[in-house]
C-alpha positions as a Markdown table, in Angstrom:
| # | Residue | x | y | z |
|---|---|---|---|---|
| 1 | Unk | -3.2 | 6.1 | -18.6 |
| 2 | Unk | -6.0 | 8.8 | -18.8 |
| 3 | Unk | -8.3 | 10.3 | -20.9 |
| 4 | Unk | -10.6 | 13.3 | -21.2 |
| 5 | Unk | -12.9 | 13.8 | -23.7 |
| 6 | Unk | -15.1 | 17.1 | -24.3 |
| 7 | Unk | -14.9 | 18.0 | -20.6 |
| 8 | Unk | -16.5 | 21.0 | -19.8 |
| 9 | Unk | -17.1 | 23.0 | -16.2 |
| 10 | Unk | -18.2 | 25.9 | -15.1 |
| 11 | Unk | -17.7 | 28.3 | -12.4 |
| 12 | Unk | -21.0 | 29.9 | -12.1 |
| 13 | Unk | -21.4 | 30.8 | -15.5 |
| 14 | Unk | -18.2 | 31.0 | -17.0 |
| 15 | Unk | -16.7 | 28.0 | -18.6 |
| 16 | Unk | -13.0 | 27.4 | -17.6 |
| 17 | Unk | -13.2 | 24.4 | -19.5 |
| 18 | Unk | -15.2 | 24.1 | -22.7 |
| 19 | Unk | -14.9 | 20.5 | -24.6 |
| 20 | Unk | -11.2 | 20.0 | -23.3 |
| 21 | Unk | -10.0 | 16.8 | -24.4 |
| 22 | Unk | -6.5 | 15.6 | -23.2 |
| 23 | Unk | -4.1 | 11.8 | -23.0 |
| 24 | Unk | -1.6 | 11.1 | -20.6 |
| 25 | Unk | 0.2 | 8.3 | -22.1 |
| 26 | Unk | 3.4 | 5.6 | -20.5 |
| 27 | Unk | 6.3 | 8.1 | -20.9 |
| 28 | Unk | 4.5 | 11.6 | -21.1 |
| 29 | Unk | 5.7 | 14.6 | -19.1 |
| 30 | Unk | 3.6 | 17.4 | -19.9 |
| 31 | Unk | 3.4 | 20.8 | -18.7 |
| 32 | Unk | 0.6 | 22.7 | -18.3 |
| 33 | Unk | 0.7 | 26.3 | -18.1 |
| 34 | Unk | -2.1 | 29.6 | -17.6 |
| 35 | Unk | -3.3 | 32.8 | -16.3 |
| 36 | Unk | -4.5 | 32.4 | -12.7 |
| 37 | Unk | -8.2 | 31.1 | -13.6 |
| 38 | Unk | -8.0 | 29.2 | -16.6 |
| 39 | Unk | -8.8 | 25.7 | -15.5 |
| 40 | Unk | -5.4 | 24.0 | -15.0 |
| 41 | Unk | -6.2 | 22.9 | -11.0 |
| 42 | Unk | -9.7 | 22.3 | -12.2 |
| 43 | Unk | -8.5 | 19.8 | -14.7 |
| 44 | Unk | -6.1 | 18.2 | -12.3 |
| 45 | Unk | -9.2 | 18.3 | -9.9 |
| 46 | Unk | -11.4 | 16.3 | -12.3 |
| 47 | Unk | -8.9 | 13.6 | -13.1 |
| 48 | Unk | -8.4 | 12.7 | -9.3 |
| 49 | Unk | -12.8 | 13.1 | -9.1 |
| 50 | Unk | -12.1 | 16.2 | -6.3 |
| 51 | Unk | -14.7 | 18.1 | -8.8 |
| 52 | Unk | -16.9 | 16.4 | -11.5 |
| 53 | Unk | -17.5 | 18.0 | -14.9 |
| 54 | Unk | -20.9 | 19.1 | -16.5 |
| 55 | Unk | -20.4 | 17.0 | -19.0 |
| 56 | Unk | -17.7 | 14.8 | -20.7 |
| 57 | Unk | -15.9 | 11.4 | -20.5 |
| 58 | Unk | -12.8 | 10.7 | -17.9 |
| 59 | Unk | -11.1 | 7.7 | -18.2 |
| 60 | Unk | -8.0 | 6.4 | -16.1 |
| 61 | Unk | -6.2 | 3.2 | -16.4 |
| 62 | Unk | -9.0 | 1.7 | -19.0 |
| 63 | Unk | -12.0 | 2.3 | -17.1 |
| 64 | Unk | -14.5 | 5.4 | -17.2 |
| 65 | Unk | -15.3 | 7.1 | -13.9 |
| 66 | Unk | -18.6 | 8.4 | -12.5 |
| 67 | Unk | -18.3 | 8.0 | -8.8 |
| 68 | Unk | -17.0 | 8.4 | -5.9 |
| 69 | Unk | -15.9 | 4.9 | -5.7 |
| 70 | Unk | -14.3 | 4.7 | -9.1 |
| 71 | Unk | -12.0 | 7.7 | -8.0 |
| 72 | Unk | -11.1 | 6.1 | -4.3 |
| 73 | Unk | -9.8 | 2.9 | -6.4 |
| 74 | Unk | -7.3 | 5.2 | -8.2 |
| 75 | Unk | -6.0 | 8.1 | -5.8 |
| 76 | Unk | -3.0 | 5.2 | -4.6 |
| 77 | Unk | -2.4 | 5.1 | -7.9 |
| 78 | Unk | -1.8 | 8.8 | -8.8 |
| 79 | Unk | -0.2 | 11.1 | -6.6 |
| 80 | Unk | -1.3 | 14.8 | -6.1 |
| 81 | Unk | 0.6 | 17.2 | -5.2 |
| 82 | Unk | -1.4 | 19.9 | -3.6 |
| 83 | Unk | -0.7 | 23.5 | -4.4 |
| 84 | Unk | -0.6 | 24.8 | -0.4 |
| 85 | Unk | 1.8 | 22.1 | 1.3 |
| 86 | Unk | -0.1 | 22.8 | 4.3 |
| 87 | Unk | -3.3 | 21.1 | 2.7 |
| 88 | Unk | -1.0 | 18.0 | 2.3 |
| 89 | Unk | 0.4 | 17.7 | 5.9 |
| 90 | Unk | -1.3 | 16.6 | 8.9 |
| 91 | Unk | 0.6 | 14.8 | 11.1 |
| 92 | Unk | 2.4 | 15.6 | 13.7 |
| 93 | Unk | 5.9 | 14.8 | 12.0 |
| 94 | Unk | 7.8 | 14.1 | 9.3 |
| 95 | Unk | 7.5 | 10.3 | 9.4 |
| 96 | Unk | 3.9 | 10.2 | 10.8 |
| 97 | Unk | 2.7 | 12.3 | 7.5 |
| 98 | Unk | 5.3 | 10.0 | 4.9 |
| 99 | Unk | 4.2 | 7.0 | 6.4 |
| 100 | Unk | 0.9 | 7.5 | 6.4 |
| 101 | Unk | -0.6 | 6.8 | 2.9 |
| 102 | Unk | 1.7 | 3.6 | 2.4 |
| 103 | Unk | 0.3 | 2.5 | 5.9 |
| 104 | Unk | -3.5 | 3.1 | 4.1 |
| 105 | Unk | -2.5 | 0.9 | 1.3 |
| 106 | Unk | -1.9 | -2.0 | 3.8 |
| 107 | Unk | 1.7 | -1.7 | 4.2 |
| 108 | Unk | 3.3 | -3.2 | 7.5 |
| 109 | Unk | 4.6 | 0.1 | 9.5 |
| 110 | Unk | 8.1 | -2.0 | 9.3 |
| 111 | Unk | 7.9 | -1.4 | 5.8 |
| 112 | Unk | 6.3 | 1.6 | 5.8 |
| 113 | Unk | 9.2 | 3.0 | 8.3 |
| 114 | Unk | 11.9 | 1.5 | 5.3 |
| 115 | Unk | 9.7 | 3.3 | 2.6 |
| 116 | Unk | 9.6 | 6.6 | 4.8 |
| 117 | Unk | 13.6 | 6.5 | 5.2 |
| 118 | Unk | 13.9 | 5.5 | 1.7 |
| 119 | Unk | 12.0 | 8.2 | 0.2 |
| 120 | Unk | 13.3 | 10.8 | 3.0 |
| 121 | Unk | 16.6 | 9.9 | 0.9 |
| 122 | Unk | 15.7 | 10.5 | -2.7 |
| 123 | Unk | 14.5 | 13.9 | -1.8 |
| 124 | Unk | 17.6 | 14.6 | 0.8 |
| 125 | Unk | 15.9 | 14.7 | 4.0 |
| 126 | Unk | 17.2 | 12.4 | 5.8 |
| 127 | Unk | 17.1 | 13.0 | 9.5 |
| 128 | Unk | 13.7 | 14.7 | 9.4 |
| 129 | Unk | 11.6 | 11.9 | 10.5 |
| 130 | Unk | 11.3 | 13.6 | 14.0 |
| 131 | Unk | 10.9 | 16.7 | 12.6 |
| 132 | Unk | 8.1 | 18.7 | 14.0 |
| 133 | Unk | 5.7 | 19.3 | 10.7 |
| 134 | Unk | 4.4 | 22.8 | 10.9 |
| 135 | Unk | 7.8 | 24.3 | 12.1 |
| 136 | Unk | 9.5 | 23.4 | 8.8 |
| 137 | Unk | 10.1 | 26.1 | 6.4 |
| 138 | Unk | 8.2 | 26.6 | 3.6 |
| 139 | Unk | 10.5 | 25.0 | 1.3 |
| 140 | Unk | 10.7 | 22.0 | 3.6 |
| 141 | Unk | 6.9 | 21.4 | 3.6 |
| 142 | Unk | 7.2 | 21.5 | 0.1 |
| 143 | Unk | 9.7 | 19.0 | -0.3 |
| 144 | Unk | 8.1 | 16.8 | 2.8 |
| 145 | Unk | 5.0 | 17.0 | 0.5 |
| 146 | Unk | 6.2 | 15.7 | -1.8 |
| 147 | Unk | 7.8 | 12.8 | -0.1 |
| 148 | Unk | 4.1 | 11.9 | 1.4 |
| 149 | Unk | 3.4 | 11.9 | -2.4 |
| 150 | Unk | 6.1 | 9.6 | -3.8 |
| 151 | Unk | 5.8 | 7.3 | -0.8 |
| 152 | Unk | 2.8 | 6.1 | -2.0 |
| 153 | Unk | 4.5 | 5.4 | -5.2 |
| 154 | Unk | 2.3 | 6.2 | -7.8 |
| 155 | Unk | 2.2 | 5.0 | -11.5 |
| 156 | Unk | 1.5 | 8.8 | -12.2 |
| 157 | Unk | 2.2 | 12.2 | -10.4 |
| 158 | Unk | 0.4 | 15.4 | -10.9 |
| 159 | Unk | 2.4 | 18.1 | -9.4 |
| 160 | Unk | 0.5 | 21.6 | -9.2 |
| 161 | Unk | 3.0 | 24.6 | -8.4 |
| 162 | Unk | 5.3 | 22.1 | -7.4 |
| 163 | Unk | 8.3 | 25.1 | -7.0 |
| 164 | Unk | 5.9 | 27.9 | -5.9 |
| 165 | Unk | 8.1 | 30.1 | -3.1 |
| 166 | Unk | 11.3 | 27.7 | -3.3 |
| 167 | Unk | 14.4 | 29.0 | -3.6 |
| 168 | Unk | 17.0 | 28.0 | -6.3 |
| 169 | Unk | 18.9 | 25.3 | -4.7 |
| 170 | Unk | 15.4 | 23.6 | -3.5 |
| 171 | Unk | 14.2 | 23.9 | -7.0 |
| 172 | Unk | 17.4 | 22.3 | -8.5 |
| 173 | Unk | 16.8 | 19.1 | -6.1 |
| 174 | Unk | 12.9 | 18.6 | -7.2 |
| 175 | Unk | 14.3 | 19.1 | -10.8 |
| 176 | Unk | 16.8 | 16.4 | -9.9 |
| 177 | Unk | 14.6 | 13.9 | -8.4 |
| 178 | Unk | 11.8 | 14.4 | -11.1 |
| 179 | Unk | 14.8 | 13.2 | -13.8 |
| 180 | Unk | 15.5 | 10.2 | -11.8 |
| 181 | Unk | 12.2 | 9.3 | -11.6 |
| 182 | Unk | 10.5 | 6.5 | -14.1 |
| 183 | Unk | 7.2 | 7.9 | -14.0 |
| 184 | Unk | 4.7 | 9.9 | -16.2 |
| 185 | Unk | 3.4 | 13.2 | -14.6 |
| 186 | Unk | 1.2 | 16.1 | -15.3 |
| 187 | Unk | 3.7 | 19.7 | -13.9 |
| 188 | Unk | 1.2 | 23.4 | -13.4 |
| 189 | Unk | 3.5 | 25.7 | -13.0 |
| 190 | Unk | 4.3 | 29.5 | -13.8 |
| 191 | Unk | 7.7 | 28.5 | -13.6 |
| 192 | Unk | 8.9 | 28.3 | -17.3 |
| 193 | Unk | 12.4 | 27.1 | -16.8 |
| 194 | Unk | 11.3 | 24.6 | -14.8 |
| 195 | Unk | 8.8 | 23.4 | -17.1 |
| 196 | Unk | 11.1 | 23.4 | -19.9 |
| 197 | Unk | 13.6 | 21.3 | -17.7 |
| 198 | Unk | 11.0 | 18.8 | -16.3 |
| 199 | Unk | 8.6 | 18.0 | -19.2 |
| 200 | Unk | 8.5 | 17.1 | -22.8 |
| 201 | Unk | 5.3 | 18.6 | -23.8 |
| 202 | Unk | 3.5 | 21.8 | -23.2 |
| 203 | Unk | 0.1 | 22.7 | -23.1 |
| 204 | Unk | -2.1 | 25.8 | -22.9 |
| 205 | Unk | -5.5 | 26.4 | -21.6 |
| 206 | Unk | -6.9 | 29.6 | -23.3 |
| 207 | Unk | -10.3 | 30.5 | -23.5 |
| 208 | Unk | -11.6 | 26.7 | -22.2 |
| 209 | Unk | -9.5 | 24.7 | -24.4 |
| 210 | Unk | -6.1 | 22.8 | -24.8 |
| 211 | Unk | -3.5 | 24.2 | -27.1 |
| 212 | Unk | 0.0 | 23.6 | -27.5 |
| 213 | Unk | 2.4 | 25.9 | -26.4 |
């Protein structure tokens, strides 16, 4: 479903990434974990063409990509999860924001209303629809996030930070929902016990490459 191959990146002149090579196969669940600054966005960045390697190879779904173009063909195909929920949300509510990629991928707003309450569902939201967007808590972004996320329902999630300032009981219900889910995804996270509940493999970035952890 992807693959890198001898990525490497650079802030300035530090490489975060030096000749990373990484697959996301049907079935995979992978953690990736870091210090602040190692390149675990970055690489999350480059798969969904937000930032473009020095050099290297990324292919997703069978087919190498360059441009701009390529990476527009795929983003309804893999959902990102933002780190800042409030990078993520910009409607005025609840169901403007959920309904809002499934309307981009040509969905009927009948269907994309079903799809909103649907989702709204899964995640245990139901009644939010009205909600005003940037009065939620913190916690409720988060979790409205990721319903704008799963809405679109992707083939593959990347989730970056995806229990960053929850409390317990929201963590437990992303934990939950990430079981139920038939999907492969790509978890950053600082969060060990999360990680170790949520994925099947581990990797580390240290010192610009890929190791297991």
């Amino acid at each position: 479903m992807i693959r890198l191959r001898d990525i490497r990146f650079r802030y300035d002149t530090r490489y975060v990434l030096d000749g990373v090579t990484f697959s996301l196969n049907p079935g995979d669940r992978v953690g990736l974990v870091g210090p602040n600054g190692s390149g675990k966005t970055t690489l999350c960045h480059i798969i969904m063409g937000l930032a473009f390697p020095e050099s290297g190879i990324v292919e997703i779904f069978g087919k190498q990509r360059t441009s701009e173009s390529d990476f527009a063909e795929i983003r309804g195909r893999i959902g990102f999860l933002f780190q800042d929920a409030d990078d993520q949300l910009f409607c005025p509510t609840v169901l403007e924001d959920v309904a809002f990629g499934p309307l981009n991928m040509g969905k009927s707003p009948e269907e994309a209303k079903r799809i909103v309450r649907e989702t709204l569902r899964t995640l245990k939201l139901e009644g939010f629809e009205e909600r005003i967007t940037y009065k939620l808590s913190g916690g409720e972004k988060r979790l409205v996030s990721l319903a704008t996320v799963l809405a679109m329902e992707p083939e593959v999630l990347i989730l970056d930070e995806p229990t960053s300032g929850l409390d317990e009981e929201t963590t437990e219900r992303i934990i939950e929902v990430l079981h139920d889910l038939n999907l492969s995804y790509i978890v950053i996270s600082h969060d060990r016990d999360f990680v170790q509940k949520t994925t099947n493999s581990l990797l580390k970035i240290s010192r610009g490459n890929l190791v297991e952890a």
